[in-house]
C-alpha positions as CSV (number, residue, x, y, z in Angstrom):
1,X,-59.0,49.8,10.6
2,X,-58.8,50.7,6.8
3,X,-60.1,48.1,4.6
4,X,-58.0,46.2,1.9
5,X,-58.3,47.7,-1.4
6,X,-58.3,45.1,-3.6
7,X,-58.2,41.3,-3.9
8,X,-55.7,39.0,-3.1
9,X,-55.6,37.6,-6.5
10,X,-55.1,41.2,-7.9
11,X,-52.2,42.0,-6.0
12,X,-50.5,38.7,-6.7
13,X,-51.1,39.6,-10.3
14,X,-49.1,43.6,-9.8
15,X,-45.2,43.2,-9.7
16,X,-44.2,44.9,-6.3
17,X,-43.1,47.4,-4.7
18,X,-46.2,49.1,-6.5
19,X,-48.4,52.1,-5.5
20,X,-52.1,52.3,-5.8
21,X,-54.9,54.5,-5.5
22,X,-58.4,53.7,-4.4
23,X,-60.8,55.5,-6.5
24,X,-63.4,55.4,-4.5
25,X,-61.4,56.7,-1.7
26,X,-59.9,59.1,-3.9
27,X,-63.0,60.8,-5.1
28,X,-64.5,61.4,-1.5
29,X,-61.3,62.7,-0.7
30,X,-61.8,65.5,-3.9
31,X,-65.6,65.8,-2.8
32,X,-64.6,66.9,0.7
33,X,-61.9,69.2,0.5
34,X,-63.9,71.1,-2.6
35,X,-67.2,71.0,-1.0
36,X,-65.4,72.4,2.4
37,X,-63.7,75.6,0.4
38,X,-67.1,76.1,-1.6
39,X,-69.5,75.9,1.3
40,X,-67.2,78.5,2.8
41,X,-67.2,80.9,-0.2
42,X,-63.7,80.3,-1.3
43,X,-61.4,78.7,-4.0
44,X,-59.6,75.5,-4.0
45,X,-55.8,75.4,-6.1
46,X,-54.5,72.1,-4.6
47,X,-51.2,71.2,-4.6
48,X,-50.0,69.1,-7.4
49,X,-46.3,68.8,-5.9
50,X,-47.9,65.8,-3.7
51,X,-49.3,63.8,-6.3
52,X,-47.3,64.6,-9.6
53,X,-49.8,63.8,-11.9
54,X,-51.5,65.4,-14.8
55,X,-54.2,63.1,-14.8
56,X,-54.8,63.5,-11.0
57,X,-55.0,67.4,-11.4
58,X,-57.7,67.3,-14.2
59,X,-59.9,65.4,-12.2
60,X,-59.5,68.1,-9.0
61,X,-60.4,70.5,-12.1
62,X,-63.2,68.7,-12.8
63,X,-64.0,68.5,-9.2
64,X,-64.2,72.3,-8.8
65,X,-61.0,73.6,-8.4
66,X,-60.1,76.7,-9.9
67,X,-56.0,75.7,-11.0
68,X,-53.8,73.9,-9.2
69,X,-50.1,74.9,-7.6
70,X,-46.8,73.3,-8.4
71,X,-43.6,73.8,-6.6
72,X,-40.9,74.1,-9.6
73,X,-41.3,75.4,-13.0
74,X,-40.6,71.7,-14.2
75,X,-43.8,70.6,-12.9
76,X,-45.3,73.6,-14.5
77,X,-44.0,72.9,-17.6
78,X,-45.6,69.0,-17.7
79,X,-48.5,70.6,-16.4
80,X,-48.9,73.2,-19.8
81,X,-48.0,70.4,-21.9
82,X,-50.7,68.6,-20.5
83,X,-53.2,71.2,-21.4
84,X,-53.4,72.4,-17.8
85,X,-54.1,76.1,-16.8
86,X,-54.6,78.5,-13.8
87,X,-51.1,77.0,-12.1
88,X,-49.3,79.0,-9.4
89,X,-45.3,77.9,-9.2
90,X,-44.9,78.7,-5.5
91,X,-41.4,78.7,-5.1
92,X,-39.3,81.7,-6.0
93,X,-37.8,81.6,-9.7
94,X,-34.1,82.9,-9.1
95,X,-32.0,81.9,-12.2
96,X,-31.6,83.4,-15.6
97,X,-32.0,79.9,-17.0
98,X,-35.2,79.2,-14.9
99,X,-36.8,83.2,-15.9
100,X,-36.2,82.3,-19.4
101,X,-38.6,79.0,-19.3
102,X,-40.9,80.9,-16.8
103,X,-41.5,83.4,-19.7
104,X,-41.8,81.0,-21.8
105,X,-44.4,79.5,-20.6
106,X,-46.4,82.2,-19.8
107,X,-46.3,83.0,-23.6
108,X,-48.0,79.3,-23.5
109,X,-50.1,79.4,-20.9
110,X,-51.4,83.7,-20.1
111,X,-52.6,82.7,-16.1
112,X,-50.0,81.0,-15.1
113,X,-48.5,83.6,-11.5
114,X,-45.1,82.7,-9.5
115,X,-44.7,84.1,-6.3
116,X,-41.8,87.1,-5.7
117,X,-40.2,87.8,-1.8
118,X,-36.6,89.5,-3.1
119,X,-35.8,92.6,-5.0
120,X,-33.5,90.1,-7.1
121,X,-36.7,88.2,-8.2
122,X,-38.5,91.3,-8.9
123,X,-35.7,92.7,-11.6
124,X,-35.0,89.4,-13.3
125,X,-38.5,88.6,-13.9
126,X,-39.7,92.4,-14.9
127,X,-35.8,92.0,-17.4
128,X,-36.9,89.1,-18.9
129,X,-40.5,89.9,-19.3
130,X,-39.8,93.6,-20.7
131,X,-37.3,92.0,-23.2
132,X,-40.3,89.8,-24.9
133,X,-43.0,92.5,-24.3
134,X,-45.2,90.7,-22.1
135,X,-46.3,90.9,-18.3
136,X,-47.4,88.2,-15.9
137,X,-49.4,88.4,-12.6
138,X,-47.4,87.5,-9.1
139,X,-48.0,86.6,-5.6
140,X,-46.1,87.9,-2.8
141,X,-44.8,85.2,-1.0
142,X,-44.8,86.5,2.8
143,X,-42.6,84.9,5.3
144,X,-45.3,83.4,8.6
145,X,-42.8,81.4,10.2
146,X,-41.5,78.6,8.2
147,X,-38.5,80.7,7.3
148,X,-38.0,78.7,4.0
149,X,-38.8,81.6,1.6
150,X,-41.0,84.6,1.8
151,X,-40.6,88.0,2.8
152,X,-40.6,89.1,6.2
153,X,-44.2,91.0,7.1
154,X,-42.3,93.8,8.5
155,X,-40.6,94.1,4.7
156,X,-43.5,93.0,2.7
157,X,-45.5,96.1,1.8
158,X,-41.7,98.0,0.4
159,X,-41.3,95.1,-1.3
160,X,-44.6,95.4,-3.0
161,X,-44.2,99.0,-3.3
162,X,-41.2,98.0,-6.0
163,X,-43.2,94.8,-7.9
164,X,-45.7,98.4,-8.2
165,X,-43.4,99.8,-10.1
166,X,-42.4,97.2,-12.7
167,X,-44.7,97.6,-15.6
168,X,-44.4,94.1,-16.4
169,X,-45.9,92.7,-13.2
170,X,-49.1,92.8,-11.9
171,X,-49.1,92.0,-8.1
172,X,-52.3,89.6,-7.6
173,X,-52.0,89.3,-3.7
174,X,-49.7,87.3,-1.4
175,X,-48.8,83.5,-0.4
176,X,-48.7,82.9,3.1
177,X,-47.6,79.2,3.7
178,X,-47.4,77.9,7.2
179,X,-46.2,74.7,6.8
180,X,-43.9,74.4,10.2
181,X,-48.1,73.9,11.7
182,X,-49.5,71.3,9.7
183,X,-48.5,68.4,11.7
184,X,-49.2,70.0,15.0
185,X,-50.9,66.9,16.9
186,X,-53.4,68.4,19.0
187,X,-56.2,70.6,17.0
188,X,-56.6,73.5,19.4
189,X,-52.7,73.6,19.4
190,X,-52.9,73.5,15.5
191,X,-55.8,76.2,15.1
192,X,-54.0,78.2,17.7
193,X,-50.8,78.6,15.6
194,X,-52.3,79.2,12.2
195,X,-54.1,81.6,13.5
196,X,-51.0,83.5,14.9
197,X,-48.9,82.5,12.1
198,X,-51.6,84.5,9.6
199,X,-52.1,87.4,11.4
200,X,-49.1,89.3,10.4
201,X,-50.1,88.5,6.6
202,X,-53.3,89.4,7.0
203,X,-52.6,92.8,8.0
204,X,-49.8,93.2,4.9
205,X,-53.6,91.7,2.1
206,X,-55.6,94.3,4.2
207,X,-53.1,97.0,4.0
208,X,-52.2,96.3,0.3
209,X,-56.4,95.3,-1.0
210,X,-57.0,98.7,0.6
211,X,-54.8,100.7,-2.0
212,X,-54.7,98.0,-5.1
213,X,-58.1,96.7,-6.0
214,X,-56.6,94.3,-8.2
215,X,-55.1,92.5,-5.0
216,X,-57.5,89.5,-4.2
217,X,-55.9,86.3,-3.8
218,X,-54.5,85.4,-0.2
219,X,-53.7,81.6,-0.7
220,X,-53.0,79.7,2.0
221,X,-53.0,76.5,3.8
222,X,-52.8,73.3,4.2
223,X,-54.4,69.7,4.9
224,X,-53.4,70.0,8.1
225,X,-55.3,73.4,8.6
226,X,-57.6,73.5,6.2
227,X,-60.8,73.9,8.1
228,X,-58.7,76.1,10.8
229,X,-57.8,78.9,7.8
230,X,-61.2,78.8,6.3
231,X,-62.4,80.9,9.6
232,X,-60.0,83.2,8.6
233,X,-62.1,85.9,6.4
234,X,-59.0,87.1,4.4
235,X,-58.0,84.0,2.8
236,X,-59.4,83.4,-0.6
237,X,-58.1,80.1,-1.7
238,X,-56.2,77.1,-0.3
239,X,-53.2,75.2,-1.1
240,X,-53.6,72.1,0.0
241,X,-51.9,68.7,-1.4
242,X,-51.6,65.7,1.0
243,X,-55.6,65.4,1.2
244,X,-55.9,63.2,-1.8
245,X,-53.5,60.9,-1.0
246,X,-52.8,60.9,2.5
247,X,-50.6,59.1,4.5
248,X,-49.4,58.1,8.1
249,X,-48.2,61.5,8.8
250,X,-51.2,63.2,8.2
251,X,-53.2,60.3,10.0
252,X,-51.6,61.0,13.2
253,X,-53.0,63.9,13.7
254,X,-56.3,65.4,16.0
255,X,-59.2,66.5,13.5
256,X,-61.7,68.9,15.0
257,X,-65.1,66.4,14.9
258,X,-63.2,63.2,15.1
259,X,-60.1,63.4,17.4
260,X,-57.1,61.5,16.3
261,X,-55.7,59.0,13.2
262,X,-56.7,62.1,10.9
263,X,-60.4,60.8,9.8
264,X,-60.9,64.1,7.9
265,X,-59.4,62.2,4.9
266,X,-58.8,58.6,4.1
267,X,-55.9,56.9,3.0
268,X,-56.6,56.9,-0.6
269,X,-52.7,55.9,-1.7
270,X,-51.3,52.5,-1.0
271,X,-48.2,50.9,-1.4
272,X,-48.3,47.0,-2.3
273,X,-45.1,45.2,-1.3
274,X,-44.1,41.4,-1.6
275,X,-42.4,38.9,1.6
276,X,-39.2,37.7,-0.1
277,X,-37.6,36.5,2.4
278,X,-39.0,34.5,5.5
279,X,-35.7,32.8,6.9
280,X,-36.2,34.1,10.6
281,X,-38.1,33.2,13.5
282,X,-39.2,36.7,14.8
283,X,-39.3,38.7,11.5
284,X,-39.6,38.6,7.6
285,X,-38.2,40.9,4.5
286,X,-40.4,42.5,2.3
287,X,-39.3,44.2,-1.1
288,X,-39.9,47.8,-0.3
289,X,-37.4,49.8,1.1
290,X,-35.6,53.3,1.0
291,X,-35.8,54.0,-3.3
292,X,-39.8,52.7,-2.7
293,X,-40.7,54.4,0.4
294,X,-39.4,58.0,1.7
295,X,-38.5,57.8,5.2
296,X,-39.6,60.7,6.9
297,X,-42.7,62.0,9.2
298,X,-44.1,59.5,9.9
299,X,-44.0,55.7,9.5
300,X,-45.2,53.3,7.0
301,X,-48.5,51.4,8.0
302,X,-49.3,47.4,7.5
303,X,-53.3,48.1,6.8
304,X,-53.5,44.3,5.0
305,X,-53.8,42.0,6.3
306,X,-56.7,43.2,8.4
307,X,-56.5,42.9,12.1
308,X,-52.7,42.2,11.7
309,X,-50.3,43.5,14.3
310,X,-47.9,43.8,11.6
311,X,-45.2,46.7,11.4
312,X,-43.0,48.3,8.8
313,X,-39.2,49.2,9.2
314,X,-37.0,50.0,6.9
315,X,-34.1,47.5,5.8
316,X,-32.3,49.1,3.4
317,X,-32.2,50.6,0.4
318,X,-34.0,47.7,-1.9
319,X,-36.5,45.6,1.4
320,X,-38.3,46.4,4.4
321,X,-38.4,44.7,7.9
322,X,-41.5,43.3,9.2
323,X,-42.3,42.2,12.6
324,X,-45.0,41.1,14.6
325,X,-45.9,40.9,18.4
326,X,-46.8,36.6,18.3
327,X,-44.5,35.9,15.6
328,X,-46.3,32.6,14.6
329,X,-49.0,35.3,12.8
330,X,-45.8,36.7,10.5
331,X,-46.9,36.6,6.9
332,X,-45.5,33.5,4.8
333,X,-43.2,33.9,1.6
334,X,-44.7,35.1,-1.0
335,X,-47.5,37.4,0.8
336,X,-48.3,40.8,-0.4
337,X,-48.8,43.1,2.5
338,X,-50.7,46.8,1.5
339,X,-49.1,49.6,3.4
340,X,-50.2,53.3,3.8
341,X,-46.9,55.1,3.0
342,X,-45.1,57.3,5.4
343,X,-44.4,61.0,3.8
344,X,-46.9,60.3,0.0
345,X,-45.0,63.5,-1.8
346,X,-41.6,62.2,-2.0
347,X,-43.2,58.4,-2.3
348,X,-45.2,59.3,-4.9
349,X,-41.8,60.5,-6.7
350,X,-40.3,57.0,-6.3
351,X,-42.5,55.5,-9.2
352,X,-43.7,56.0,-12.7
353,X,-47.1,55.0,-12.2
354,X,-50.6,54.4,-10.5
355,X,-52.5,51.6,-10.5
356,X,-56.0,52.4,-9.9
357,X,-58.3,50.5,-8.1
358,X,-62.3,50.3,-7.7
359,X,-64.1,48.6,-5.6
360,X,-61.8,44.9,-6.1
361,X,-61.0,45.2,-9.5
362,X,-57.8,47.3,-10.9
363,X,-59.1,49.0,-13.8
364,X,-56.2,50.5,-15.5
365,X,-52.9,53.0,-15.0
366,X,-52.4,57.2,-14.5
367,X,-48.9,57.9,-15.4
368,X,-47.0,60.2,-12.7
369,X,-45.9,62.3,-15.3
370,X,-43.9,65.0,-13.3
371,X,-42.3,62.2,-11.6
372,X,-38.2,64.0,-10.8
373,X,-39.2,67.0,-12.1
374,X,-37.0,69.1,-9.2
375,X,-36.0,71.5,-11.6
């Protein structure tokens, strides 16, 4: 059972629905992942698309990390402003609109890389870039089974063979994102299908690192198979996000030394919510629903009280449902109940800030600063 986070006197003191991150819980979860990708010889660029925080990517910086990855040139362009560096948009920029503040900020910011799988991509980037006289370096984003974007293997090194011959972009290596694996349950089951899922791209980095020094980054992965794509000898760096918050999704699933309820990484994030309602016999109404937590994956946990029997269900858009087994142990009015969230990226997404916590004492704020940048 997780432990509470902070005191009861705290929480009454935070207006609810909030969220909260331990610190100390935080910073193991940054310790482990980095000391994981650099016992194995390999870079970490975590995901900043889960937590959406500038803040929160200078400390994985500080940590060891060599950049970070966003999904949307929004988040990118926060991140610059920030004073960030080394980002990787991995989503495919497809709009004139969108090229013209990718360029832009790579006149900002000279490392920034996106990741290419059309010919489309290709000639609207190489337009826009020729038209300012610069270049940029790319990824090419190879399709291993999620089907969402990326290039089919089969496609990948003709594909390549045009980004070649655009003078204004310099292919770096490939993306190869299997995210349809990460919540496999079982771990053999999970290592299994990474594995598969990779070997098609590994053949397209081999075939391509063979002919194009220059071609050295294969990044990869996820929290769910982090460990798992280490073994793989091709992959250079890792994408992972969920780690340093976590949540019920991830928890669920089988680690390889500690079987289920994810014990990899702990639950750093947690969402604070208040009983507003206690009217009924067999259930009471808390004040975090839909627009505080994202209902997907998996569901939202009652960690606090401890030893409570206590579960979440959604009631809408503004409260939550909670229930109980011996309904004489319900919480009474007024009770704030700490939660680990269902799905943390789109939760996180929900709010403006952090309230951080260490040891019992909340000791101040980290703004979510790319909080609804979708663009």
């Amino acid at each position: 059972m997780y432990q509470m986070i902070i005191t009861e006197k705290v929480k009454r003191d935070l207006e609810t629905p909030c969220l909260v991150l331990d610190l100390d819980v935080l910073e193991g979860n940054l310790h482990k992942m980095q000391a994981a990708a650099t016992h194995a010889g390999r870079n970490l660029r975590p995901h900043v698309k889960t937590h959406k925080c500038s803040a929160l990517a200078r400390r994985q910086i500080e940590a060891g990390a060599i950049g970070v990855c966003v999904a949307k040139v929004s988040e990118a362009e926060a991140l610059v402003k920030a004073g960030i560096d080394n980002i990787l948009i991995t989503g495919p920029v497809a709009t004139p609109g969108k090229v013209e503040r990718l360029v832009n900020l790579v006149a900002a910011a000279p490392s920034l890389m996106v990741v290419i799988d059309h010919p489309g991509n290709i000639a609207l980037l190489d337009g826009a870039l020729r038209a300012r006289g610069m270049s940029m370096d790319v990824l090419l984003d190879v399709d291993v089974g999620l089907h969402r974007t990326g290039v089919r293997p089969s496609d990948a090194l003709a594909l390549a063979g045009q980004i070649l011959s655009r003078p204004n972009l310099r292919l770096r290596g490939i993306q190869a994102y299997a995210g349809q694996v990460q919540h496999i349950h079982a771990y053999d089951g999970r290592k299994h299908a990474s594995h598969e899922c990779l070997r098609d791209a590994v053949q397209v980095f081999c075939d391509l690192r063979a002919t194009l020094p220059t071609c050295t980054i294969f990044s990869a992965s996820g929290t769910g198979t982090f460990d798992i794509d280490l073994a793989v000898p091709e992959v250079s760096e890792l994408q992972v996000g969920s780690y340093v918050c976590m949540d019920t999704e991830y928890l669920e699933i089988e680690t390889a030394d500690a079987g289920s309820r994810g014990a990899a990484f702990e639950p750093a994030l947690r969402l604070l919510t208040t009983v507003v309602s206690a009217n009924h016999e067999d259930f009471v109404t808390v004040d975090a629903g839909l627009k505080s937590l994202y209902k997907d994956g998996g569901k939202p946990r009652v960690i606090a009280p401890a030893d409570s029997a206590l579960a979440y269900d959604w009631f809408g858009d503004e409260y939550g449902r909670v229930t109980c087994p011996d309904p004489s142990a319900l919480p009474r009015l007024g009770t704030v109940l700490e939660l680990v969230t269902s799905h943390c990226d789109p939760t996180v997404n929900l709010f403006d800030r952090y309230f951080l916590a260490r040891g019992e004492r909340v000791t101040g704020t980290w703004p979510i600063d790319l909080r609804g940048c979708s663009q």
